[in-house]
N, C-alpha and C positions, 0 to 999 in steps of 0.2 A: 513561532508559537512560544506564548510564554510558559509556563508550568507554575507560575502564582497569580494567572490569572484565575478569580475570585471560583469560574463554573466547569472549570477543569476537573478532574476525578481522580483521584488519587488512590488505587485501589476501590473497592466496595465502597470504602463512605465518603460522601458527597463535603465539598467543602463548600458552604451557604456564603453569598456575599456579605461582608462587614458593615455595607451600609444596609443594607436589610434591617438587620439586628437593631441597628443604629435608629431607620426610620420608624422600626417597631415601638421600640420602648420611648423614644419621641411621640408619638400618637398617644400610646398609654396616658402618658403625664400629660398631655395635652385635654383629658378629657376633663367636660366642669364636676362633675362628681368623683371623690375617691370611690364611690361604693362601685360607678360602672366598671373604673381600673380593675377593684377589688374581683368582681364579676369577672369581668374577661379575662384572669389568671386563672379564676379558680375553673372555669369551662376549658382552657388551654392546658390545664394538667388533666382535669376528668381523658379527655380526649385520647382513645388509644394511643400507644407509642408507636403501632404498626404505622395507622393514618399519618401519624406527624409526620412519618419519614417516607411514605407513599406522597405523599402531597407535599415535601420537600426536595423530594427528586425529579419531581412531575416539574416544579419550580425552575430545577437546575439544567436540567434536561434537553431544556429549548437553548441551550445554548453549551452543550457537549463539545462536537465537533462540525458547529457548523460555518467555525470561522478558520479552518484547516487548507491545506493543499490539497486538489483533487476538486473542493467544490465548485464547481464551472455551469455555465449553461450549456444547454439549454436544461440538464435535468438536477441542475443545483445540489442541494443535499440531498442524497441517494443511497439508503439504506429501509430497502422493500421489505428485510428479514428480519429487520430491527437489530442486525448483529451487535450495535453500540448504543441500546436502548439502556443499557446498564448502569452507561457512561467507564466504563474502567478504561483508563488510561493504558493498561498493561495491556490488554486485551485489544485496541485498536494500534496500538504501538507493533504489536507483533502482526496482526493483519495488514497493518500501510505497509510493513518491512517485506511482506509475502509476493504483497502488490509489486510492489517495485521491483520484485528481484523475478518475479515471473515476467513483467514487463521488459526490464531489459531482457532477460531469457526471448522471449518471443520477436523482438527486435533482430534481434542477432540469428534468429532462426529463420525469418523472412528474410531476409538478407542472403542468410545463406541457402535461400531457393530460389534466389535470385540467379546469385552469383556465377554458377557451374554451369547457367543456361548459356555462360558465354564466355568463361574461361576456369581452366582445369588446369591443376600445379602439373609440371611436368615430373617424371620420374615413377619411381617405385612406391607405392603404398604398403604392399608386401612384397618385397624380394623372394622370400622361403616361398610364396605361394604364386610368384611371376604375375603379380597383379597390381597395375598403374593406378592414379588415380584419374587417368582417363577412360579405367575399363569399371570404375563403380557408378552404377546410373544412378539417377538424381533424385530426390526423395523418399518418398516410402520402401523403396524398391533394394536402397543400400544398407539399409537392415541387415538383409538376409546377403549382401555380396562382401561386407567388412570382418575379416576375420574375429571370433570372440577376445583373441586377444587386442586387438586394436579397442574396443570398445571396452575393456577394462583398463586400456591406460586411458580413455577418455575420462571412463568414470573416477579413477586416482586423480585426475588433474581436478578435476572439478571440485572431487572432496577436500583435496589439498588446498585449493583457492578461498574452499568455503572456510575451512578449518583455521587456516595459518595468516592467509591474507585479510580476509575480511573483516579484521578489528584493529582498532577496537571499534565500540560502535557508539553512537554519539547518543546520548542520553536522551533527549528531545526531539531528534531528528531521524526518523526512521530510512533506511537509505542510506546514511552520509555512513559512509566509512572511511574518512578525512584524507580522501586520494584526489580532493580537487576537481577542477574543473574536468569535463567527460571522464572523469575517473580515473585521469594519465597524469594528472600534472598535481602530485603531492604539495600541500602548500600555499597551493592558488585558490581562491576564492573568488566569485563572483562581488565585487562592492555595491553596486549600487543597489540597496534592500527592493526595491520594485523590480531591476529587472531580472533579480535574481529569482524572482519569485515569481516571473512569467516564467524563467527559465525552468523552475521545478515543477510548476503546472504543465509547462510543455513535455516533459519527460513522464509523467503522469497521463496525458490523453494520450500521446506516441506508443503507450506500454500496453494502455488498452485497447487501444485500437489494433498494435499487434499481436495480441491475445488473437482479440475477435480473429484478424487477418490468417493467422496459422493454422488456428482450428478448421477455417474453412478449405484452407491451403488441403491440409490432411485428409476433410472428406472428398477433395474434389483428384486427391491423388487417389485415394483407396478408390472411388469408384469409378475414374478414366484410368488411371493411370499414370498422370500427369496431374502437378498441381493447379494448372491453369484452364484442366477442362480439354473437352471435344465437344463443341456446340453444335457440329453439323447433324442432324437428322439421320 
């Protein structure tokens, strides 16, 4: 994405394309009479300042972020709440950044409801408490078997990561916190501009779709037991 392309938003006010202007006052001088010219300025100043700028962001608007990452089919541009009806750049800038960081969050959480269905690190979890990580069950249920101090060094690693690691952050690119390819390899980028950009829409539906996947994981723990359900009658 470029950031001078012409219907990008820049904060609250609207930046109007250059040729616009351009093909405006070309029409003007084109007319056979001065006096029409004369006419259609003097009705373009009467005209509220509210209207100008209602009806030049109504302008701008159809094309905010509809040429972004994430726009995909089948449900193309998709904002039901109008969250980016505003067009602020800063304001979708920090919601893509949400997206994506929930997204991979949700990935690595299905994963890890995966994982323990079929293998479990050997040893101690708690020593002081003589408790394996073969004797914490799996899902909703290790909550309540992981001691509170275990779950405050989760939550310092995390804050650490977000804190220390996580920048800097790329101006343009919400996401990229210039660790490269999957995140691991500092340095590396993707070259070729298409497939790199199938690569960032993939990472995009993968994130929401393990949204959706976890949340459902969740209710279907909280109400068997198990994330995967008891279907028998």
């Amino acid at each position: 994405m470029s950031l001078t392309a012409p219907w990008i938003f820049h904060g609250p006010t609207a930046v109007l394309p250059a040729r616009r202007a351009v093909q405006s006052a070309a029409s003007v001088r084109s007319f056979p009479s001065p006096c029409l010219g004369v006419t259609v300025a003097v009705c373009a100043s009467v005209l509220p300042a509210r209207t100008r700028a209602r009806n030049a962001k109504g302008l701008c608007l159809q094309k905010a972020f509809e040429d972004e990452l994430g726009v995909q089919p089948p449900l193309g541009y998709f904002d039901p709440l109008g969250l980016s009806k505003d067009g602020d750049f800063g304001e979708f800038y920090r919601r893509r950044e949400a997206e994506l960081k929930n997204g991979r969050v949700a990935m690595y959480a299905t994963i890890g409801y995966i994982i323990p269905e079929y293998f479990r690190w050997p040893g101690y979890l708690s020593p002081t408490e003589d408790l394996t990580f073969a004797d914490v069950p799996n899902g909703l249920q290790a909550l309540l078997k992981v001691p509170p101090e275990g779950w405050l060094q989760i939550l310092a690693w995390c804050g650490m990561y977000e804190i220390l690691i996580n920048q800097p952050k790329h101006p343009s690119e919400p996401g990229n916190y210039y660790k490269g390819r999957l995140g691991l390899l500092p340095g590396t980028q993707i070259v070729d501009p298409e497939k790199r950009k199938r690569s960032l829409n993939a990472e995009l539906a993968n994130g929401r779709l393990a949204m959706i996947a976890i949340f459902w994981m969740w209710i279907q723990d909280g109400l068997h037991g198990k994330a995967w359900g008891e279907w028998n009658p």
